[in-house]
VEXLUM-696340 format. One line per 4 residues: their letters; for each residue x, z negated, y of C-alpha. Coordinates in Angstrom, 3 decimals. Layout:
A> X Z Y | ...;
//
This chain:
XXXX> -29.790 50.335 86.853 | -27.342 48.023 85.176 | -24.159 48.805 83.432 | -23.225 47.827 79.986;
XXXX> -21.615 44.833 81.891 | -24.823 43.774 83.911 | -23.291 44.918 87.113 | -24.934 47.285 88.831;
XXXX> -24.194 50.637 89.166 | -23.116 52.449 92.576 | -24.148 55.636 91.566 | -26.888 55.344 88.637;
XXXX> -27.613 59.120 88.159 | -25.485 61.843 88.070 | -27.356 64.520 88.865 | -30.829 65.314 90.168;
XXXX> -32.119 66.111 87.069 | -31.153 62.603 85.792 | -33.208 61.090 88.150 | -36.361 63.601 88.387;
XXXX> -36.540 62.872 84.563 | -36.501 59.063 84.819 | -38.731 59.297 87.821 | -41.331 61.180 85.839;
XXXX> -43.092 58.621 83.475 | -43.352 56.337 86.817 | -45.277 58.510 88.613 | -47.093 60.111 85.597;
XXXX> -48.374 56.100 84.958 | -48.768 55.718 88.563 | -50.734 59.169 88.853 | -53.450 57.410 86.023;
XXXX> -53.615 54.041 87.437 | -56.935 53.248 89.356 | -54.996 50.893 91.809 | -52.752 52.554 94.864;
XXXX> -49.108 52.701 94.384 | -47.109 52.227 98.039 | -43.626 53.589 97.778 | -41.017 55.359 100.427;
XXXX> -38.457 57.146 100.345 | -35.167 55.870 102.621 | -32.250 56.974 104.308 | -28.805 55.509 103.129;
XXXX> -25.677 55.675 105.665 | -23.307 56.010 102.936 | -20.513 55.130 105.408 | -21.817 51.738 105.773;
XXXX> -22.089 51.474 101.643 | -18.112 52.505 101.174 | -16.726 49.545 103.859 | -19.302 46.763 101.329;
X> -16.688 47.441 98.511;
//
């Protein structure tokens, strides 16, 4: 996600529920689509992200 400045944003949901609800229509398109969808779900060492900025 993008700012209103075009930069992008460390932290683009602030809570859970933010991003179950823009995950939904993703997978509910996904979930109709004939063709597989590959996705996964990754770790992040936050302590590495802080000493990038």
């Amino acid at each position: 996600m993008r700012t209103t400045d075009g930069e992008e944003a460390i932290h683009p949901f602030r809570s859970i529920e933010e991003l179950l609800s823009a995950a939904k229509p993703i997978l509910r398109t996904a979930a109709k689509s004939p063709e597989p969808i590959w996705f996964s779900i990754q770790t992040v060492d936050f302590d590495a992200l802080e000493d990038s900025f």
